[in-house]
N, C-alpha and C positions, 0 to 999 in steps of 0.2 A: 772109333773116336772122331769128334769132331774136329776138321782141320787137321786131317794127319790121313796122309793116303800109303796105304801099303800095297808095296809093288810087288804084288804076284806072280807076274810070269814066271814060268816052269826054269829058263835059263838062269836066269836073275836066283831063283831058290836053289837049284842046282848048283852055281857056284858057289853061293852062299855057305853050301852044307860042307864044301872041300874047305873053303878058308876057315870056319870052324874046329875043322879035324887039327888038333896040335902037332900032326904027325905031317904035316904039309908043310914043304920049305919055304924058306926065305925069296926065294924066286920065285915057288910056285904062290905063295901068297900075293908078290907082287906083281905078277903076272894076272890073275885072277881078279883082282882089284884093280888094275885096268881096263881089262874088259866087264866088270861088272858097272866099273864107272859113267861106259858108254850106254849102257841099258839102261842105266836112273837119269841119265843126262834124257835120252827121249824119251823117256816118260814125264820129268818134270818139266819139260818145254812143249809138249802136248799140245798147248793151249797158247803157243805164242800170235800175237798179232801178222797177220797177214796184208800186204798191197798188191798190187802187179805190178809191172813194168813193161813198154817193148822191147822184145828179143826178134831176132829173124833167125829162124831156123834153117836149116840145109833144105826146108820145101818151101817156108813160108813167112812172111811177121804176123808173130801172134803176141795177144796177151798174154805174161805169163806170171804164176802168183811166187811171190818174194816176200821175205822179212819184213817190216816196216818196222821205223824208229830206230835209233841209236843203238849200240850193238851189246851184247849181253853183259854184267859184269858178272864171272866167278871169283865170289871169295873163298880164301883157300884158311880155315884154322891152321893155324903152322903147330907140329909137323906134318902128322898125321893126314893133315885136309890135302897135303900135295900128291898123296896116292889116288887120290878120285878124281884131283886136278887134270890128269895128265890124261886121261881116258875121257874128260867130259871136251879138251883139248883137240881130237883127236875129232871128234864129230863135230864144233865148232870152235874152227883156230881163226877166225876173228875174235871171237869173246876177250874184251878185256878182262884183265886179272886183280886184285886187289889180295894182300897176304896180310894174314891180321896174330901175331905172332903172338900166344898166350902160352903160358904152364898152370898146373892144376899143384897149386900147393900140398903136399902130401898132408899137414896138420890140419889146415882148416878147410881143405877143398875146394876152397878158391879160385875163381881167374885170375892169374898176374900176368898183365900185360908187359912185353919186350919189345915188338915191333909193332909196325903202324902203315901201310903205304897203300895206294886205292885211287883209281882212275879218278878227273875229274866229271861234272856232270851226274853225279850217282840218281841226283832227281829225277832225271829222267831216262834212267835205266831201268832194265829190272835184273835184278843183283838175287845169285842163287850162292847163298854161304854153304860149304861144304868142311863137312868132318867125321870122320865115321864112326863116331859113336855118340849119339846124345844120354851121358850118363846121369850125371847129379844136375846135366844142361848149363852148371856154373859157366863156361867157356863159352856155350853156344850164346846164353844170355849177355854175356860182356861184346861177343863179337858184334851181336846183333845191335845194341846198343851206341858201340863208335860207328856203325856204319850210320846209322840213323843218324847221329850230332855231322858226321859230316856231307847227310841230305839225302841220303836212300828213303823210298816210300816204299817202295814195288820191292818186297824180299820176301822171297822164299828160301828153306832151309832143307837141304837135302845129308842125308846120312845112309848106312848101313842097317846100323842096331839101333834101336829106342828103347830104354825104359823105362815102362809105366810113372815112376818117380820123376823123371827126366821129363816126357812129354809134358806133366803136370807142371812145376815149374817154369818150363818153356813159353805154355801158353798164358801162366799166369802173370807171365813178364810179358812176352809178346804177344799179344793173342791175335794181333793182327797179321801174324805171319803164319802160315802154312805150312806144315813138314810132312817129306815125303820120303820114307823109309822101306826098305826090304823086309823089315821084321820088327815085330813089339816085343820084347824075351821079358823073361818073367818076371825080373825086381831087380833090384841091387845087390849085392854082398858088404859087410861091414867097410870093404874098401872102396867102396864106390865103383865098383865095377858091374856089369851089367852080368846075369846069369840066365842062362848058362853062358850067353859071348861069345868071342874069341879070343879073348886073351887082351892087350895092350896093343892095337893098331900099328901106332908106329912101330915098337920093339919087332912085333912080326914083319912090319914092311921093308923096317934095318935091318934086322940083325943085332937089336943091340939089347939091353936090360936096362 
């Protein structure tokens, strides 16, 4: 699909297949989604802009190549998005944070926005929204949306699961934005849920129903 990269590597699929088994705990779920968080984290920064700087090494000063520009914003969909948060944290803990706090209305599958809060400068960031599941994409599209009224350009969207239904809407709302997922699963189920999945992201990363 156009604008949607799916991240293949063997590790990234292997963990994948464990947090799908519903017979995997609450730890081990959490566990696994932190380290799988790290794996999408350097894949979707792949392409980040590069400078150099001077460094003097223990032999020599040399040029050396470094980040350029202001420092990464991860937004985090609450709840769920702080499971990938913490792992993409873990590869870069300068990244600012921004937490965009939604529920998915059971009736009408809506975004209802609770919380709001988000580095300033977003313009000239580049802002990677994180959640792990883009389903009916309702949530991803409201997050992507406050980000943009409060000056984001440069966003990319990284997740878990896609599906087909999800992407589509996604890009139909943003099509300017890019999403970069571990897997496309097959459709929906009348609940909005992605099939085959893994079940509710948060509930497995809680513990809770």
């Amino acid at each position: 699909m156009n604008g949607v990269t799916v991240i293949n590597h063997p590790l990234v699929q292997h963990k994948l297949t464990i947090m799908r088994d519903k017979h995997t705990s609450t730890a081990g779920f959490r566990r696994l989604l932190r380290e799988i968080s790290t794996l999408l984290c350097y894949e979707v920064t792949r392409d980040l802009e590069m400078t150099t700087t001077t460094i003097e090494t223990p032999i020599t000063e040399m040029e050396a190549p470094t980040l350029a520009g202001k420092k990464l914003v991860f937004a985090s969909v609450l709840r769920a998005g702080n499971g990938l948060l913490e792992g993409m944290l873990d590869l870069v803990p300068a990244a600012r944070v921004a937490h965009i706090g939604l529920y998915r209305d059971p009736k009408t599958l809506q975004a209802v926005e609770y919380y709001f809060k988000a580095p300033d400068s977003l313009d000239e960031r580049l802002t990677i929204v994180v959640d792990p599941m883009l389903a009916t994409a309702n949530s991803a599209i409201a997050a992507v949306e406050r980000l943009k009224e409060r000056g984001a350009k440069d966003i990319r969207f990284l997740c878990l699961l896609a599906a087909p239904e999800g992407i589509a809407n996604f890009q139909g709302a943003h099509p300017d934005v890019p999403i970069f997922t571990a897997s496309i699963d097959k459709q929906l189920n009348e609940k909005g849920y992605i099939v085959p999945g893994l079940g509710d992201a948060g509930d497995r990363m809680y513990g809770t129903k």
